[in-house]
C-alpha positions as CSV (number, residue, x, y, z in Angstrom):
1,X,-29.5,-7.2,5.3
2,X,-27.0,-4.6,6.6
3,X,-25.7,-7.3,9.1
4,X,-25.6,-9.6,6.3
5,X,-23.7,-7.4,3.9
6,X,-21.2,-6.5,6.8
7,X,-20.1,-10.5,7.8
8,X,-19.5,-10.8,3.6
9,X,-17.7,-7.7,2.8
10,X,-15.8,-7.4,6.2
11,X,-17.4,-3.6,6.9
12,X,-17.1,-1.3,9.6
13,X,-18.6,2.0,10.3
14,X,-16.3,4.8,8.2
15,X,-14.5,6.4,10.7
16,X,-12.2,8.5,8.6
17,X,-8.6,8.2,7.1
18,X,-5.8,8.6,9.7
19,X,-2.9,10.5,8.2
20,X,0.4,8.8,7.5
21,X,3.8,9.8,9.1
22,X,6.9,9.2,6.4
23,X,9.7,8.1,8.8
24,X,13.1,9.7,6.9
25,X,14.7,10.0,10.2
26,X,15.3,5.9,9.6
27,X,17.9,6.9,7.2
28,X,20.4,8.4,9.2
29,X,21.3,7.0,13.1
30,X,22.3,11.1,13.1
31,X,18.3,11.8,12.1
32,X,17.3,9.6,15.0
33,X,19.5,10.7,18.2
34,X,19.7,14.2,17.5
35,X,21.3,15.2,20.8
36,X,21.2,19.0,21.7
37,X,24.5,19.3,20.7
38,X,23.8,18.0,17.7
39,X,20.7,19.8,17.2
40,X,22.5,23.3,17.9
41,X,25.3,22.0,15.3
42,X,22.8,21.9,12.6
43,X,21.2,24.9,13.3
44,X,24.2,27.1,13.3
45,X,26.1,25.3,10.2
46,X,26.0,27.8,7.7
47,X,26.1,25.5,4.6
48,X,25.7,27.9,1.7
49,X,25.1,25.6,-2.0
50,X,27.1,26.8,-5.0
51,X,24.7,27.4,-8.2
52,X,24.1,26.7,-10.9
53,X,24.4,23.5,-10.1
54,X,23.2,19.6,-10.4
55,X,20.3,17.8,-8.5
56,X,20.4,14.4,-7.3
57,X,16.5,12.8,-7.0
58,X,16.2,9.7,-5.1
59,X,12.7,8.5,-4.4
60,X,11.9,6.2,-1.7
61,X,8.9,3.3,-0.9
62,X,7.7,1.3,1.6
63,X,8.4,-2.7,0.8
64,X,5.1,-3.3,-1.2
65,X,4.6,0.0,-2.6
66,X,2.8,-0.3,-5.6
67,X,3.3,2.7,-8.1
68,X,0.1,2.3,-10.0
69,X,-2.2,0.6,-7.6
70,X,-3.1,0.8,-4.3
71,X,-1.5,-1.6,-1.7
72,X,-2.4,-2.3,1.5
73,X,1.0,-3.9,2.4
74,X,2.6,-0.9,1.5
75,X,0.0,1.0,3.4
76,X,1.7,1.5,6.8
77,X,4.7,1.8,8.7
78,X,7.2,3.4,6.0
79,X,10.7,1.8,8.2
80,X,11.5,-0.7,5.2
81,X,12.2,1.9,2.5
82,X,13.9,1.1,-0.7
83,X,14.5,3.2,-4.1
84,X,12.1,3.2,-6.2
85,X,12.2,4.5,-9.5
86,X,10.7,7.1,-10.7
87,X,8.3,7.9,-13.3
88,X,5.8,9.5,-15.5
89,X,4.5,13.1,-15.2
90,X,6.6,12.9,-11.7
91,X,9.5,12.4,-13.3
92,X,8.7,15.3,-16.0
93,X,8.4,17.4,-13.5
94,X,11.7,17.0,-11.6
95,X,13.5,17.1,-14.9
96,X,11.5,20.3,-15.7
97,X,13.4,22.0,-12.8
98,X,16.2,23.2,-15.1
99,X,14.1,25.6,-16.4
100,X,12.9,27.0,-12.9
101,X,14.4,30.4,-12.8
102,X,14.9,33.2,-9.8
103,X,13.7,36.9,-9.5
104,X,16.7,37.8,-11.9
105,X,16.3,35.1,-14.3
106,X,19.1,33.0,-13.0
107,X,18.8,29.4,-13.0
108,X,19.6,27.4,-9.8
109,X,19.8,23.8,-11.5
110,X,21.4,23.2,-14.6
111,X,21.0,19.0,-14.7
112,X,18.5,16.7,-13.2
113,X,19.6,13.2,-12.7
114,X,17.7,9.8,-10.6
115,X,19.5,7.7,-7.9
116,X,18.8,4.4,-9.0
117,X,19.7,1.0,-7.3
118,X,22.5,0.6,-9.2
119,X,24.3,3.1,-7.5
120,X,22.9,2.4,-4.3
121,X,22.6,-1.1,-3.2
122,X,20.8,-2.6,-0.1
123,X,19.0,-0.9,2.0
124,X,19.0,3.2,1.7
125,X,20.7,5.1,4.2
126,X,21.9,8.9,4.0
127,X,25.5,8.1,3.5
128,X,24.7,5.6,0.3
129,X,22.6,8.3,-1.2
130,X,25.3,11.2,-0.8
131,X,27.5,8.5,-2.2
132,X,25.2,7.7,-4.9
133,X,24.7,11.6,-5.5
134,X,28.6,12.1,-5.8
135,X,29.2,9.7,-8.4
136,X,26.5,11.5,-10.6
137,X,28.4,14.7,-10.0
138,X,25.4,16.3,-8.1
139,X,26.1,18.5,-5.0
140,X,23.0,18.8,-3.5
141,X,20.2,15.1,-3.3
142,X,17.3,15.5,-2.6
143,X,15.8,12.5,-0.8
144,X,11.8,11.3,-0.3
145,X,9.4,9.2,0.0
146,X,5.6,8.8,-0.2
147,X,3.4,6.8,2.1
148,X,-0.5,6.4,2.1
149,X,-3.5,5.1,4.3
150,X,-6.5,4.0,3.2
151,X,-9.7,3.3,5.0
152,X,-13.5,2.1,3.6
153,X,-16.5,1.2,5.9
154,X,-20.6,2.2,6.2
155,X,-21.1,5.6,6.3
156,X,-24.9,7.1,8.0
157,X,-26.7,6.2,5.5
158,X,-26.3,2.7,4.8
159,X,-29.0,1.9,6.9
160,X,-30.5,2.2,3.3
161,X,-29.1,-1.2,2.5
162,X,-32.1,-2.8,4.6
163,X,-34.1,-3.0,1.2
164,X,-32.3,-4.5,-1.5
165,X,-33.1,-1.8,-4.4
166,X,-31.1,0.6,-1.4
167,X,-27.8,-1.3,-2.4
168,X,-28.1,-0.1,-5.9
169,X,-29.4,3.6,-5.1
170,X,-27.8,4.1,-2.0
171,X,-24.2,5.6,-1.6
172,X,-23.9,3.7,1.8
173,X,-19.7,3.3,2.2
174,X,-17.3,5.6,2.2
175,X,-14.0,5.1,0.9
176,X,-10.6,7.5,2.1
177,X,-7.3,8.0,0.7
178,X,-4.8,10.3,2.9
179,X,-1.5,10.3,0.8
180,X,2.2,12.0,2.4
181,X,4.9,13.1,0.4
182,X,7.8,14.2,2.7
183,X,11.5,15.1,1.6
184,X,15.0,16.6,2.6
185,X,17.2,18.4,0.6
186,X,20.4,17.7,1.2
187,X,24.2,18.7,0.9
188,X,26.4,15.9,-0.6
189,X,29.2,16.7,0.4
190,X,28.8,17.7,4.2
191,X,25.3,15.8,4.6
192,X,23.7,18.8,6.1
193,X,19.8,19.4,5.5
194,X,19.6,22.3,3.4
195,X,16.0,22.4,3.8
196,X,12.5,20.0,4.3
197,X,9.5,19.9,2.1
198,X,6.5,18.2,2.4
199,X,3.2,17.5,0.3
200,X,0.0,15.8,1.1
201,X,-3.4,15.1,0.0
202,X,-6.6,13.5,1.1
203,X,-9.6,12.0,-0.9
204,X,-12.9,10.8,0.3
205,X,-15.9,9.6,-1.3
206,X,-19.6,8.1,-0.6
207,X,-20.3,5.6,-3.1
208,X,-22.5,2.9,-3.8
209,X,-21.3,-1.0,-2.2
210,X,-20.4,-2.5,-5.7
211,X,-18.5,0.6,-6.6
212,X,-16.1,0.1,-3.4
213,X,-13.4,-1.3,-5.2
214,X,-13.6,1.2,-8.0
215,X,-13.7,3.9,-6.0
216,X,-10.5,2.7,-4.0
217,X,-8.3,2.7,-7.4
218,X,-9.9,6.0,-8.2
219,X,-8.9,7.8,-4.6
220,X,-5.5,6.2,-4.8
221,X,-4.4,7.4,-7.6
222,X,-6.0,10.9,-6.9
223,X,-4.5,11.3,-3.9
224,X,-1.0,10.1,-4.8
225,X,-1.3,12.3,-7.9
226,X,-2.4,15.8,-5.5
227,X,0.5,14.9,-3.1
228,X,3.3,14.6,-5.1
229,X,2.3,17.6,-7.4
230,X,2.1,19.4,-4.1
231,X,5.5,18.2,-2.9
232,X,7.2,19.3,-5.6
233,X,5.8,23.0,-5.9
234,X,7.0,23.3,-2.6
235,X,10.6,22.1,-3.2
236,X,10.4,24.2,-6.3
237,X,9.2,27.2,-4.0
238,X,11.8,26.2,-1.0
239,X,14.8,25.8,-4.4
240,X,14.5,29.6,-4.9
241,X,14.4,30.6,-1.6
242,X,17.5,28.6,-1.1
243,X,19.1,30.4,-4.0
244,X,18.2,33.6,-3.8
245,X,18.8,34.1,-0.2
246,X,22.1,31.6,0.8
247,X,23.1,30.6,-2.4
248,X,26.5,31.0,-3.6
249,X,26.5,32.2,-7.6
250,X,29.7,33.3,-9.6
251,X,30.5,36.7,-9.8
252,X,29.1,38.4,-13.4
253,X,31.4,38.9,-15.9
């Protein structure tokens, strides 16, 4: 019965989901050759952001990407980015930065505004999305994207599916949803990387083999949720400490 069920459904053994790597460094030919030079440039540029002041958001996907459900041709790779727009509780939550405050009760951002493609046409690159972020009047963009991996297969127990009731008792497959959320923040105007944040999140589950499919949508969506709301408590976290220790703020009155 097991070898049966396994030439239908297409089944291997579960042998866990293998983390995706974003690739950003696609945006910029300066992100990919980073020379030493280059490197020691970066690291010594003491680019110091004037607040209060605007955020640009631009959120990348892989070609395929589908927001609300899972797909495996957006799955991999993560090369082919394009904007995507974004929405929902995510979008809340980036708006909701304005009211993100420092020790002193200073706020860093004052507006919140989306790069959409109709600022930015084509393919993305770094210089498009520093263009994009200039004509919304926004001097720092911050710039990511979210890529997943999904795996399903037998797990040790589906020996179980020998008998037929074990299909319907037995949680013999395992389903796992590893989801990346990695991002730059960014100077407009000099394209220098202020900082890096990341976000991720990983979802597994043993479940019966009719529920595969419902269990898939289910970690998906978990996953993508956990990783983004990661992602950005970190750039809110990594916002302040920008601000409060190389920020540039008018003097008080």
């Amino acid at each position: 019965m097991l070898v049966l069920v396994c030439m239908l459904n297409g089944c291997a053994t579960y042998e866990g989901v293998v983390r995706p790597v974003p690739q950003l460094n696609v945006l910029s030919p300066e992100l990919q050759n980073l020379t030493d030079a280059a490197i020691e440039a970066y690291l010594k540029a003491d680019v110091k952001p004037a607040f209060p002041t605007a955020l640009a958001v631009a959120r990348l996907a892989p070609r395929g990407y589908a927001y609300s459900r899972y797909s495996r041709s957006g799955s991999t790779g993560g090369a082919d980015l394009h904007l995507d727009a974004v929405r929902g509780q995510e979008a809340e939550v980036w708006q909701g930065m304005v009211e993100v405050q420092t020790d002193d009760g200073r706020r860093p951002i004052e507006q919140v505004q989306f790069v959409s493609r109709l600022l930015s046409e084509g393919r993305p690159n770094l210089k498009g999305l520093r263009d994009a972020a200039a004509l919304l009047h926004a001097p720092i963009l911050c710039v990511y994207t979210q890529l997943d991996n999904h795996e399903e297969g037998y797990n040790s127990v589906a020996i179980g599916y020998w008998s037929i009731i074990g299909l319907f008792i037995i949680p013999g497959n395992t389903v796992g949803h590893h989801s990346v959320c990695q991002g730059l923040l960014v100077d407009t105007q000099s394209g220098f990387i202020l900082a890096t944040c990341m976000g991720e999140a990983k979802r597994e589950e043993n479940v019966l083999a009719g529920a595969v499919d419902i269990a898939t949508e289910r970690t998906c969506k978990q996953a993508r949720a956990e990783a983004v709301e990661q992602f950005q408590e970190n750039f809110r976290q990594t916002l302040l400490k920008l601000a409060q220790t190389r920020g540039l703020w008018p003097a008080p009155s």
